[in-house]
C-alpha positions as CSV (number, residue, x, y, z in Angstrom):
1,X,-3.3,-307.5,15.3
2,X,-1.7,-304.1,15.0
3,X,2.1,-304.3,16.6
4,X,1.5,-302.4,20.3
5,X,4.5,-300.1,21.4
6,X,5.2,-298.4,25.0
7,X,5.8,-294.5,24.4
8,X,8.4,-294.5,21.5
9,X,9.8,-297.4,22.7
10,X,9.7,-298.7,18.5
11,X,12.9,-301.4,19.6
12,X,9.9,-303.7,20.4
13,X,9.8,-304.1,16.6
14,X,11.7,-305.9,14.4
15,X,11.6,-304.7,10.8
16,X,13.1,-307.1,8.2
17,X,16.7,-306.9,6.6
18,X,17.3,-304.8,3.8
19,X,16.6,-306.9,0.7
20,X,15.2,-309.8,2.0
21,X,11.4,-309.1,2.5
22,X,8.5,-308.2,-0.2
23,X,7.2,-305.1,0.4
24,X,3.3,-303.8,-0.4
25,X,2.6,-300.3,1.0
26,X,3.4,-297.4,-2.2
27,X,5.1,-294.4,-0.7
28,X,4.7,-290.7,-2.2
29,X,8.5,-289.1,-1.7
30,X,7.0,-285.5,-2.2
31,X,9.8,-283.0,-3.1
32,X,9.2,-279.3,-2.7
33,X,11.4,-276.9,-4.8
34,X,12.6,-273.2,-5.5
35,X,14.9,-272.7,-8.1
36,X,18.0,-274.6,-8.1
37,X,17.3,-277.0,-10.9
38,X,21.1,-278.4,-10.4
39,X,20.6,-279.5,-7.2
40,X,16.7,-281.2,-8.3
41,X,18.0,-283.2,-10.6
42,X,21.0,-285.1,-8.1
43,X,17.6,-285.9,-5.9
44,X,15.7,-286.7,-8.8
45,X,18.8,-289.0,-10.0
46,X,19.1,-290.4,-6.4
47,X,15.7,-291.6,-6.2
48,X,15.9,-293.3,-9.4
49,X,18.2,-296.0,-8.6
50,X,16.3,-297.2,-5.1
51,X,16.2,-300.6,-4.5
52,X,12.6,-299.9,-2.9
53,X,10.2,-301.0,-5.5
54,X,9.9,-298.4,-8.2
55,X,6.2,-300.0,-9.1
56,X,5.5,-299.0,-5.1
57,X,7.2,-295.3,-5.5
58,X,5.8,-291.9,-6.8
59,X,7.4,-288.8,-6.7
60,X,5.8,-285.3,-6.5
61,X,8.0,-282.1,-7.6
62,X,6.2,-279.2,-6.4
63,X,7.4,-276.3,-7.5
64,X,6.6,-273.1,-5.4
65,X,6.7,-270.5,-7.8
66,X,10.2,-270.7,-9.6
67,X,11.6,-268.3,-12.0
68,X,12.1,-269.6,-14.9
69,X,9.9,-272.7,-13.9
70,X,11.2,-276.2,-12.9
71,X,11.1,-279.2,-15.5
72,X,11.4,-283.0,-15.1
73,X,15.3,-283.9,-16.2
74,X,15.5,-286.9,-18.0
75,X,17.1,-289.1,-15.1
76,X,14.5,-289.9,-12.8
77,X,12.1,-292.4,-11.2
78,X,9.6,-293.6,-13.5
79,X,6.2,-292.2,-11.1
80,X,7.6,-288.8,-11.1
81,X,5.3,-285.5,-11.7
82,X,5.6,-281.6,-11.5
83,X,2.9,-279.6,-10.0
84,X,3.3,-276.5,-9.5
85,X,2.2,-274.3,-6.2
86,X,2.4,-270.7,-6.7
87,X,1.5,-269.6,-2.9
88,X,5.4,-269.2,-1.8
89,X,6.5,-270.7,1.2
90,X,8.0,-274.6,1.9
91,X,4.6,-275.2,3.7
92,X,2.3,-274.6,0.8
93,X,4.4,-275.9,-1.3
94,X,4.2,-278.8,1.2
95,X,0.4,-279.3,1.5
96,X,0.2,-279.3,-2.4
97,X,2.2,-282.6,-2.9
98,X,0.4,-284.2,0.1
99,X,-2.8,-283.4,-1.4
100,X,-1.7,-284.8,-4.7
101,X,0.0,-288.0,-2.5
102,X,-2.0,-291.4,-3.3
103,X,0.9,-293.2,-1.3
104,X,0.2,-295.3,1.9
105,X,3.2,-293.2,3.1
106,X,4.5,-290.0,2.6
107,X,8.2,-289.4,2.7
108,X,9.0,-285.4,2.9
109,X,12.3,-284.7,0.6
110,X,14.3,-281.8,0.0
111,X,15.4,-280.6,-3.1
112,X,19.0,-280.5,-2.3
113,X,19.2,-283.8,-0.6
114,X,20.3,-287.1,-2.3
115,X,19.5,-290.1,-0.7
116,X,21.7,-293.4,-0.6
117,X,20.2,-296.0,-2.7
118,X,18.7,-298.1,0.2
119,X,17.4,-294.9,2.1
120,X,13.8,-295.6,0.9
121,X,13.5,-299.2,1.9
122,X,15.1,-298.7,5.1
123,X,12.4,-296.4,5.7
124,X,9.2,-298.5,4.7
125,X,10.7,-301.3,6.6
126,X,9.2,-299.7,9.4
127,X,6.2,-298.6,8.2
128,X,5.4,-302.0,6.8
129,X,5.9,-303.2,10.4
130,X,3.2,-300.6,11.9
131,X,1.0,-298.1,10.8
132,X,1.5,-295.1,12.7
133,X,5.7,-294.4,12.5
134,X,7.5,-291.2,11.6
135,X,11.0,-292.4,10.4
136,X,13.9,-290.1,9.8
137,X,17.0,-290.8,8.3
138,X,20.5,-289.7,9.0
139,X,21.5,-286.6,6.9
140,X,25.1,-285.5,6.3
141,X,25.9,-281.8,5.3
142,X,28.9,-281.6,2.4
143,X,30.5,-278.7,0.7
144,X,31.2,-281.1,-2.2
145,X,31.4,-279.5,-5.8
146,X,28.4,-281.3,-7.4
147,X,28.8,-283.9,-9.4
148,X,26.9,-284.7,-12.6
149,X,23.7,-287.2,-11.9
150,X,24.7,-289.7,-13.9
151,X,27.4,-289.8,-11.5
152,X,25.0,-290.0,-8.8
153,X,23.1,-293.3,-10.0
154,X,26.5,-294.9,-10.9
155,X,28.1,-294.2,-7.3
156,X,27.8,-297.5,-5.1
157,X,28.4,-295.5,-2.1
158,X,27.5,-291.7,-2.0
159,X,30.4,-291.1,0.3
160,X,33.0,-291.5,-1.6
161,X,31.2,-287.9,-3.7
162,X,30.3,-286.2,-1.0
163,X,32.9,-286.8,1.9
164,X,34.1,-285.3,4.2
165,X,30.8,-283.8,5.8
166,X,29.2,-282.8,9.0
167,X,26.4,-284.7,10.7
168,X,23.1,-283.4,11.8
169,X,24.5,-282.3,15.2
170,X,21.9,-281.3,17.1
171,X,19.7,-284.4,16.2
172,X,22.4,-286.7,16.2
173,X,23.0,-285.3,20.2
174,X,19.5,-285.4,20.5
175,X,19.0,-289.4,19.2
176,X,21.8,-290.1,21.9
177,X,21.1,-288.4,25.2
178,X,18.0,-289.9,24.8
179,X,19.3,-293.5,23.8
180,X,17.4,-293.3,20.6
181,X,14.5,-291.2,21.7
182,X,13.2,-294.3,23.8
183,X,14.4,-292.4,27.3
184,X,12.4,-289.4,26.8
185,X,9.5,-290.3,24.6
186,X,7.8,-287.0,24.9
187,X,10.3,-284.9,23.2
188,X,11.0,-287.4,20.6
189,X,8.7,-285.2,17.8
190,X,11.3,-282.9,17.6
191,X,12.8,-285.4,15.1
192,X,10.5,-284.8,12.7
193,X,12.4,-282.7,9.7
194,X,11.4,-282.4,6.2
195,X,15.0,-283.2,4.9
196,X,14.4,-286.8,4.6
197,X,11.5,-287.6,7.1
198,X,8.6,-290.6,6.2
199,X,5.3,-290.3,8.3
200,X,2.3,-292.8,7.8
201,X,-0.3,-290.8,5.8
202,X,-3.2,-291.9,8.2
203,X,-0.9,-290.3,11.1
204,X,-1.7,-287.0,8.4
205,X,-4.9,-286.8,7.8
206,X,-5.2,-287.6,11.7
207,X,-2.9,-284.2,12.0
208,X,-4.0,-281.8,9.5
209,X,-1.6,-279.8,7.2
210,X,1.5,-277.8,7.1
211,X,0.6,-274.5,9.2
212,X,1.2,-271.9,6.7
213,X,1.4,-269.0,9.2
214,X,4.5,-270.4,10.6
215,X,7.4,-268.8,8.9
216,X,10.0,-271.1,10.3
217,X,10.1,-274.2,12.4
218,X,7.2,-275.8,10.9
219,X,8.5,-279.5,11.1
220,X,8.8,-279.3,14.5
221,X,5.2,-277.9,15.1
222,X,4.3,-280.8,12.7
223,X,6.3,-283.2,14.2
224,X,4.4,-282.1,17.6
225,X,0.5,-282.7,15.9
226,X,1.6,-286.3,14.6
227,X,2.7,-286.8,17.9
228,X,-0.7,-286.1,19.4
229,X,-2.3,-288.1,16.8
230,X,-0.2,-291.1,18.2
231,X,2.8,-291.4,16.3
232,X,6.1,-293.3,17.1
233,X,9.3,-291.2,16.1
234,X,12.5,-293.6,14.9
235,X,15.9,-292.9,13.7
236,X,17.0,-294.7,11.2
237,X,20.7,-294.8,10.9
238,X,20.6,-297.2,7.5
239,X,18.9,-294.5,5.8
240,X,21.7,-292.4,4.8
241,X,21.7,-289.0,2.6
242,X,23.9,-286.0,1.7
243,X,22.4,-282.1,2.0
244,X,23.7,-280.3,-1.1
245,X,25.2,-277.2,0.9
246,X,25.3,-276.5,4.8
247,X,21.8,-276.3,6.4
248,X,20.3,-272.6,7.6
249,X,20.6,-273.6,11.5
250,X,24.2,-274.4,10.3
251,X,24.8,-270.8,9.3
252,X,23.0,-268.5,12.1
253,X,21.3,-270.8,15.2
254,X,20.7,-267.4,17.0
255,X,19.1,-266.0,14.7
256,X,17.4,-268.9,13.5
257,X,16.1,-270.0,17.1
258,X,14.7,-266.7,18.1
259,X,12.2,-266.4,14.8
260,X,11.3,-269.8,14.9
261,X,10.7,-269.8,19.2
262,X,8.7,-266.6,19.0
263,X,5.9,-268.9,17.0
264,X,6.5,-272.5,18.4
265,X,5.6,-271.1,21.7
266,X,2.5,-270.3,20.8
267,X,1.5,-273.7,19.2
268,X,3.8,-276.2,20.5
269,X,2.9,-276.7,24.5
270,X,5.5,-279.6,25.8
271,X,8.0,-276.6,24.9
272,X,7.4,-275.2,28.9
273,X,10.8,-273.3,28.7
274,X,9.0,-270.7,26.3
275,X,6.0,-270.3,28.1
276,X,8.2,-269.1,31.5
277,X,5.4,-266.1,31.6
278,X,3.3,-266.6,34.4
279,X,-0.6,-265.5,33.4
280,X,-0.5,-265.1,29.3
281,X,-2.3,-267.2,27.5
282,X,-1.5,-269.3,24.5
283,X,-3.0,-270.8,20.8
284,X,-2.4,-274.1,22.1
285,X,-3.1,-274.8,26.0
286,X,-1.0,-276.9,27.8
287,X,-4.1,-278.1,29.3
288,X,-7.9,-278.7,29.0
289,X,-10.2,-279.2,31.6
290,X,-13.8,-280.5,30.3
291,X,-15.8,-279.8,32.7
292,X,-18.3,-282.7,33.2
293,X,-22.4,-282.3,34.0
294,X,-23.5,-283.7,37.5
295,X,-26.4,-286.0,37.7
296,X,-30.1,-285.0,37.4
297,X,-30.0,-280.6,37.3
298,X,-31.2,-280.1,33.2
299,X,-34.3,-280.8,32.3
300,X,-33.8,-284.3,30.9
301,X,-31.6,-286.3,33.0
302,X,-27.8,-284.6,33.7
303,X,-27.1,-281.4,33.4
304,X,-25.2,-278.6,34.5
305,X,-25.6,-276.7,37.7
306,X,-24.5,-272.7,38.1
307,X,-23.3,-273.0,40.8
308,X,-21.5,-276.3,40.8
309,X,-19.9,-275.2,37.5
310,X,-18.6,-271.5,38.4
311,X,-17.2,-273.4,41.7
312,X,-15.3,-276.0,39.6
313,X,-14.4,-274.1,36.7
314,X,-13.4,-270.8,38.8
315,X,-11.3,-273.3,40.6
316,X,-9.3,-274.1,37.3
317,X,-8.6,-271.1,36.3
318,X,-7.3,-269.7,39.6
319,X,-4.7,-272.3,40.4
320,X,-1.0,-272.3,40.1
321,X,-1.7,-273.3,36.4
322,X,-2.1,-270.5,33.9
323,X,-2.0,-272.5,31.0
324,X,-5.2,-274.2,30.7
325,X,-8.4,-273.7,28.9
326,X,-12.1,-275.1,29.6
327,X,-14.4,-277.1,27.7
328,X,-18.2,-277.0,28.4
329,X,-20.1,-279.3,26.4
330,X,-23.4,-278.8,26.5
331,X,-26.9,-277.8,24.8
332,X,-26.4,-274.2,24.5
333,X,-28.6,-274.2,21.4
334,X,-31.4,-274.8,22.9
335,X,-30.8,-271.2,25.1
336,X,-33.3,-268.6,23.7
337,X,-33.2,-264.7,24.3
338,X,-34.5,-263.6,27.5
339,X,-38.5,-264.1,28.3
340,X,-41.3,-262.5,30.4
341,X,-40.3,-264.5,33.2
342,X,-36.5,-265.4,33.4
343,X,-36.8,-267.6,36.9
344,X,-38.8,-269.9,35.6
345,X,-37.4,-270.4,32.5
346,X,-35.9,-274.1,32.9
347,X,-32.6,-273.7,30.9
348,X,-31.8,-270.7,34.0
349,X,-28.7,-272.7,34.9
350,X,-27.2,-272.6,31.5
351,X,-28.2,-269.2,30.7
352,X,-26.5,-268.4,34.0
353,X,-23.2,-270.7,32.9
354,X,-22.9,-269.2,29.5
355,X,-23.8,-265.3,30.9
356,X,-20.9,-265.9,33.3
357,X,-18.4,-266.6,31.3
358,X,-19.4,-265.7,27.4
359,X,-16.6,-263.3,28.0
360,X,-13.3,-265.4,29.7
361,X,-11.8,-266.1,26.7
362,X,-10.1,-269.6,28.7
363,X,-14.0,-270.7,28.6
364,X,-15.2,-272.2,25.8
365,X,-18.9,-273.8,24.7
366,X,-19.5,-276.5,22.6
367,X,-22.8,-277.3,21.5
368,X,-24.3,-281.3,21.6
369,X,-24.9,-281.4,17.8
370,X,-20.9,-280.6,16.7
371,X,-19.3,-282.4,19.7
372,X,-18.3,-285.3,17.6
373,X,-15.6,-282.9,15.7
374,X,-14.9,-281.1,19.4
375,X,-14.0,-282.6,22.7
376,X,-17.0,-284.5,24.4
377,X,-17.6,-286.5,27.3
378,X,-18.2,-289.2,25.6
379,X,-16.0,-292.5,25.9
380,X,-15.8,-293.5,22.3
381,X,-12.5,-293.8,21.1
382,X,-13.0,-291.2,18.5
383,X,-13.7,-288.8,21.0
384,X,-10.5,-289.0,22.8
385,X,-8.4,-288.5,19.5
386,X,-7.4,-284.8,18.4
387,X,-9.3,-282.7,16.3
388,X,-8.7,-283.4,12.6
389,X,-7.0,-280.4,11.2
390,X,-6.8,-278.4,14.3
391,X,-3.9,-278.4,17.3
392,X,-4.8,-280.6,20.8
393,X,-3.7,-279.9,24.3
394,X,-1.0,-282.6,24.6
395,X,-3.5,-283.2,28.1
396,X,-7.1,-283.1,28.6
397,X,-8.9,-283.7,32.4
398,X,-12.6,-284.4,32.6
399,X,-13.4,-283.2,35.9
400,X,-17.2,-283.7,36.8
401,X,-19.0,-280.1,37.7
402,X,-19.3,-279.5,41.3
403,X,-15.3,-280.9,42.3
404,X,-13.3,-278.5,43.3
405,X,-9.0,-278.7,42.3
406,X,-6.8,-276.9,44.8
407,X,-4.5,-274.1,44.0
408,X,-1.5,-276.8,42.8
409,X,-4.0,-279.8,42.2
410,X,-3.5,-279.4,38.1
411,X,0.2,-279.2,38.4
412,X,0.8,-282.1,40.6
413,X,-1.3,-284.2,38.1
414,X,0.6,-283.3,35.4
415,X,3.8,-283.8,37.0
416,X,3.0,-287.2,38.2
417,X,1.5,-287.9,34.5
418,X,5.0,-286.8,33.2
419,X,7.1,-288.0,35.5
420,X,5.2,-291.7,35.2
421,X,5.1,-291.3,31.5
422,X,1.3,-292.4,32.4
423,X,-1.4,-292.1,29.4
424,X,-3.9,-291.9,32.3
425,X,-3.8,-290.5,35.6
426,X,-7.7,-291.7,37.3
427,X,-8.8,-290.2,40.3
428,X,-10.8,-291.3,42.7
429,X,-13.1,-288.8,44.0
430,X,-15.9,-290.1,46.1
431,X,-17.0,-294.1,46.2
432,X,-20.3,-295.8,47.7
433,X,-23.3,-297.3,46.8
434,X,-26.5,-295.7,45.2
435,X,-27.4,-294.1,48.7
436,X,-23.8,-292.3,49.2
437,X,-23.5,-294.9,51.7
438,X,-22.3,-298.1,50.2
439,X,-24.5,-300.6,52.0
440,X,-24.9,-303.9,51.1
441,X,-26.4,-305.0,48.1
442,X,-26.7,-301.7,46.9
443,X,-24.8,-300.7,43.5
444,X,-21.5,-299.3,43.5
445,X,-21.1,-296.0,42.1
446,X,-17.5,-294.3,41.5
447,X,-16.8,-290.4,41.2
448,X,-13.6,-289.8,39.2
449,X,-11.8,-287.3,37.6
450,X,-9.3,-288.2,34.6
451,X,-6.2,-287.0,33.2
452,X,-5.6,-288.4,29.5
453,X,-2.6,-287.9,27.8
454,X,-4.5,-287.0,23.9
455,X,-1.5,-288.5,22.8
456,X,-2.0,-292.0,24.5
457,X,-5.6,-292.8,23.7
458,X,-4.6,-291.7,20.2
459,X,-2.1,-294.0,19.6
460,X,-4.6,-296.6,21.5
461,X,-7.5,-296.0,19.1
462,X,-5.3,-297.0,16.4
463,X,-4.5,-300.1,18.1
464,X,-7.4,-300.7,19.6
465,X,-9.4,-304.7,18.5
466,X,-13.1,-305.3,18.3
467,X,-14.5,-305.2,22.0
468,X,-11.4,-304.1,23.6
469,X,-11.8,-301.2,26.2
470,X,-10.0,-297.9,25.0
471,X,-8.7,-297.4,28.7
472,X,-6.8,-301.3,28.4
473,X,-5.2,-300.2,25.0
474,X,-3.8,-296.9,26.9
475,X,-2.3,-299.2,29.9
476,X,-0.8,-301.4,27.1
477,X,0.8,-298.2,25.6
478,X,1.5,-295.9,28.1
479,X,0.4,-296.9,31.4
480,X,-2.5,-296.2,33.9
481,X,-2.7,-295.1,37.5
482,X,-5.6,-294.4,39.9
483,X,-4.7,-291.8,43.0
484,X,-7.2,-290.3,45.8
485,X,-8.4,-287.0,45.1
486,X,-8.5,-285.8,48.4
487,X,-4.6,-286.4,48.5
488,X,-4.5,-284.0,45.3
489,X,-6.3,-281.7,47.0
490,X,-10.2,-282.2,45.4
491,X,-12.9,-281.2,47.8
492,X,-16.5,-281.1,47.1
493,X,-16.6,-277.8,48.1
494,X,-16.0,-274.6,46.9
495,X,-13.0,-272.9,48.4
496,X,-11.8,-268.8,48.3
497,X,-10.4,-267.3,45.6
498,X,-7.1,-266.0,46.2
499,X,-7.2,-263.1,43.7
500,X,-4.0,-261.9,42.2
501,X,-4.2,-259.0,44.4
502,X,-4.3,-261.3,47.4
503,X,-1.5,-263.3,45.8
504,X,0.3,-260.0,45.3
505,X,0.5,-258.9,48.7
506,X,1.0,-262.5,49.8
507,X,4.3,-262.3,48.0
508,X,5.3,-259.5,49.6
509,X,4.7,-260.0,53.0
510,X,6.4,-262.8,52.5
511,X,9.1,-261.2,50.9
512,X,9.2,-258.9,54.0
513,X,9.3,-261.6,56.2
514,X,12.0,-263.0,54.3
515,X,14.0,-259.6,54.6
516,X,13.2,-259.7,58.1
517,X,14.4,-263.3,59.0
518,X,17.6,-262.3,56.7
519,X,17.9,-259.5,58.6
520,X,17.7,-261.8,62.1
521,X,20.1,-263.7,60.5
522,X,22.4,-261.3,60.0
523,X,22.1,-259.7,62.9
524,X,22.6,-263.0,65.0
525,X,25.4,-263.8,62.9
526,X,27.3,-260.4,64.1
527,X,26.3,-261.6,67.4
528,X,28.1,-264.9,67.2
529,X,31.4,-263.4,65.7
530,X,31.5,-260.7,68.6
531,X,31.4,-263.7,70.7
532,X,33.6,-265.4,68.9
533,X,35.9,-263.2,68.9
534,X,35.3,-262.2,72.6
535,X,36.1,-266.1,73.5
536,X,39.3,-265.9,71.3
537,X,40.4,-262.9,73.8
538,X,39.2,-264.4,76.7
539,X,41.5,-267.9,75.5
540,X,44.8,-265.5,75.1
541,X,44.2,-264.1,78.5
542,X,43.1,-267.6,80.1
543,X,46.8,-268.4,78.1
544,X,49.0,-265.4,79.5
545,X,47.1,-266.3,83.2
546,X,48.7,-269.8,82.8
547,X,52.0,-268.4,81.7
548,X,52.0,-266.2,84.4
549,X,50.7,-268.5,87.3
550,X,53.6,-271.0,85.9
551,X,56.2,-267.8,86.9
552,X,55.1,-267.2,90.3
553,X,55.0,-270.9,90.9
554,X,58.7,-271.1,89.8
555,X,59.6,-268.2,91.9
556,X,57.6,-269.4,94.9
557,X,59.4,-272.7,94.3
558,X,62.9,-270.8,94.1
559,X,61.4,-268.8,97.1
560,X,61.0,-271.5,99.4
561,X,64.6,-273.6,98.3
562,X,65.8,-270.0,99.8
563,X,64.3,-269.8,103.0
564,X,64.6,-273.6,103.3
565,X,68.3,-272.9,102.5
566,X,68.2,-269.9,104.9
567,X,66.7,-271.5,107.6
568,X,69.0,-274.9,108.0
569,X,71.9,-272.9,107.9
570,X,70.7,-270.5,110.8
571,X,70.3,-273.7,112.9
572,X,73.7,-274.9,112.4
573,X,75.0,-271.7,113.2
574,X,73.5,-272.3,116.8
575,X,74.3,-275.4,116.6
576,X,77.9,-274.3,116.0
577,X,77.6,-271.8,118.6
578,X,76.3,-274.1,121.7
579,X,79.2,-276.2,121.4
């Protein structure tokens, strides 16, 4: 049974100790090379003294057009062979040793890197304990003066030639925000560097080649396609090595991340920060939508309806989601030019579909007869991986023809299949029996739309045993989780287009009545400090009233001792005087 791991969760294996197990799987380490020959031959002299079985090891020099030519030194691991690739650039060069691999893994190496003795077994450790890893190694950058190589196969510890050196900073920052790339699983490709990187070889031929019009960051895009083809990214910290020299990013990032971003956009979708324009339209969509036949509308058994299509497919392309492309599987090859008598031709609801939209370059047809190397309908589990050689949506929905999304319906799926990590968001769409009405006895039919994370069932064809369900694999490896459509916003009905225009001046009415609130706001806020400050006059005078009333109160007090005063000594005057 083939080991079962949730996301990039790989800490549910346990891959033996270095030097006690017997290993079985060969491994390719394919080295590309320009010039240099110095630094060639401390790899070369590296890999010679592995304790990984050297009957189990080749090595592939691929030279990509030096001047004068590479040669084999004399210090090096006994499976070792130069070819030589004269199309320059390290992604040839690249595709030319994996061609010439025979290894059950391939282990990417770069000419100026020399690995610790034990790198190579700490790598297949892993890989003997699944098939479908990508392991990477922890590479240190020195400014060392290079030793000779017979130096390097006598050193028991690398470090004491090559230190002190910098780490890998961004991946090491990466491996640890992340607690080992197990926290966020779906960034966890961006591991994948040539420096000292091993990747299953089925996980390649699953993933195509090395895209040769990338003129930087083609790891990365790599890394992102192995992904989708279901592989599990791990650090390995026990596989040690030294870069000859500081790496590129090391000398310019800038510079460095603005080539490599202005083609990684177009190919690499989970990027989202670099696709922040809001209608263009990219190599690789971030979704596809495969829009599903209803039941009994071609002219044997399902088919597509005109109108049920343009309403569900119109429907994508107008929401809140610009990234997105549509699949229509179907057979268009059947369609003929037009005849005498167009409305009655029976194919009229394909010719209509394909008329439509021949043009909307989001729309694409497929034809029956090539489906199996294109996306189908079809539940097999070949069917849900990603096409060999080519780049997959990292998310695919098969929505059936007539079911209409709302404006944010995509969206929300996808961030509830994000945020949940799920390899399969199922929705329910309409339930009953055969009738509609789900009366007793009668069969029970369900309407559902589904959101499938390519990377997901990919991983779960690999794992998948004799008889198992495809869907039960995906909720072993990334999860599963039914939601009602109408909550999503799916009607059966086609809704208005809000046109861009529409949208346009949507936005700025509301922009006005924005300006206009703010404006309110404003307005009332003047309001309330005049009062404010009215209140604070009308408290001093309330104060000086008090002070004041206090005064007179005193002098009416003094007043009256007076006239009391006054008044008892006018009577005893006439008292004085009677007498």
């Amino acid at each position: 049974m083939t080991a079962r791991i949730a996301g990039n969760d790989y800490r549910s294996l346990t891959p033996p100790a270095l030097g006690a197990w017997t290993p079985s799987l060969r491994v390719s380490v394919v080295i590309p090379a320009y010039g240099d020959q110095e630094k060639l031959d401390l790899a070369l002299a590296g890999l010679a003294v592995q304790t990984y079985p050297a009957a189990l090891t080749e090595v592939i020099v691929v030279d990509n057009g030096s001047s004068p030519p590479l040669r084999l030194p004399e210090l090096r691991p006994e499976g070792t062979g130069l070819i030589v690739c004269p199309a320059p650039g390290r992604a040839h060069a690249r595709n030319a040793g994996l061609s010439a691999a025979t290894g059950d893994v391939i282990h990417w190496l770069d000419s100026d890197v020399v690995l610790d003795r034990r790198s190579v077994e700490a790598h297949m450790r892993w890989h003997h304990a699944a098939p479908y890893l990508a392991v990477t190694g922890y590479l240190r950058f020195t400014p060392a003066r290079l030793p000779a190589p017979e130096v390097v196969a006598a050193a028991d510890d690398l470090a004491k030639l090559f230190e002190p050196a910098e780490p890998h900073a961004w991946l090491v920052d990466l491996v640890e925000r992340t607690d080992g790339l197990t926290a966020n699983p779906h960034r966890a490709f961006s591991l994948h560097v040539g420096g000292a990187t091993s990747v299953n070889a089925a996980l390649f031929a699953a993933a195509g080649p090395m895209d040769t019009d990338l003129i930087l960051g083609q790891d990365t895009e790599m890394g992102y396609r192995l992904a989708q083809a279901g592989a599990v990214f791990v650090p390995e910290p026990l596989s040690r090595a030294f870069h000859l020299g500081p790496t590129m990013r090391m000398r310019g990032k800038a510079p460095i991340d603005r080539v490599s971003h202005a083609f990684v956009a177009d190919r690499i979708p989970s990027y989202r920060w670099l696709r922040s324009h809001p209608s263009r339209q990219w190599k690789v969509p971030y979704l596809e939508v495969v829009v599903e036949p209803g039941e009994g509308t071609g002219r044997e058994g399902p088919g597509y309806s005109y109108d049920e299509v343009r309403a569900t497919v119109d429907a994508v392309l107008a929401g809140t989601l610009p990234d997105v492309a549509v699949t229509l599987t179907g057979p268009w090859d059947r369609i003929g030019t037009e005849g005498r008598a167009p409305l009655k031709d029976p194919d009229l609801d394909l010719v209509l579909i394909r008329g439509h939209y021949a043009h909307e370059a989001r729309v694409r047809f497929v034809d029956e007869a090539s489906a199996a190397s294109a996306v189908t309908s079809a539940p097999s589990a070949a069917s849900r991986q990603p096409r060999a050689g080519g780049p997959a949506a990292p998310y695919r929905l098969r929505l059936p023809a007539g079911w209409v999304p709302g404006d944010d319906t995509l969206a929300r799926l996808l961030d509830l299949a994000g945020d949940g990590g799920y390899g399969l968001v199922a929705v329910l769409l309409a339930e009953g029996g055969q009738d509609g009405e789900g009366g007793a006895g009668s069969e029970r039919m369900i309407v559902a739309a589904r959101l499938e994370r390519a990377a997901a069932f990919a991983r779960a064809a690999i794992v998948l045993e004799e008889g198992e369900d495809l869907d039960d694999a995906v909720e072993d490896t990334f999860g599963v989780v039914w939601v009602d459509g109408e909550t999503y916003g799916f009607a059966s009905e086609p809704r208005p287009i809000v046109g861009r225009r529409g949208a346009h001046r949507a936005r700025i009415e509301a922009e006005a009545q924005v300006a206009r609130l703010t404006g309110e706001n404003e307005r009332l806020r003047g309001q309330v400090t005049r009062w404010r400050d009215e209140a604070g006059r009308w408290r001093k005078s309330a104060v000086e009233l008090r002070r004041e009333v206090g005064t007179l109160r005193k002098e009416l007090a003094a007043a009256r001792k007076v006239v009391q005063y006054g008044l008892l000594s006018s009577v005893k005057r006439a008292i004085t005087r009677r007498r």
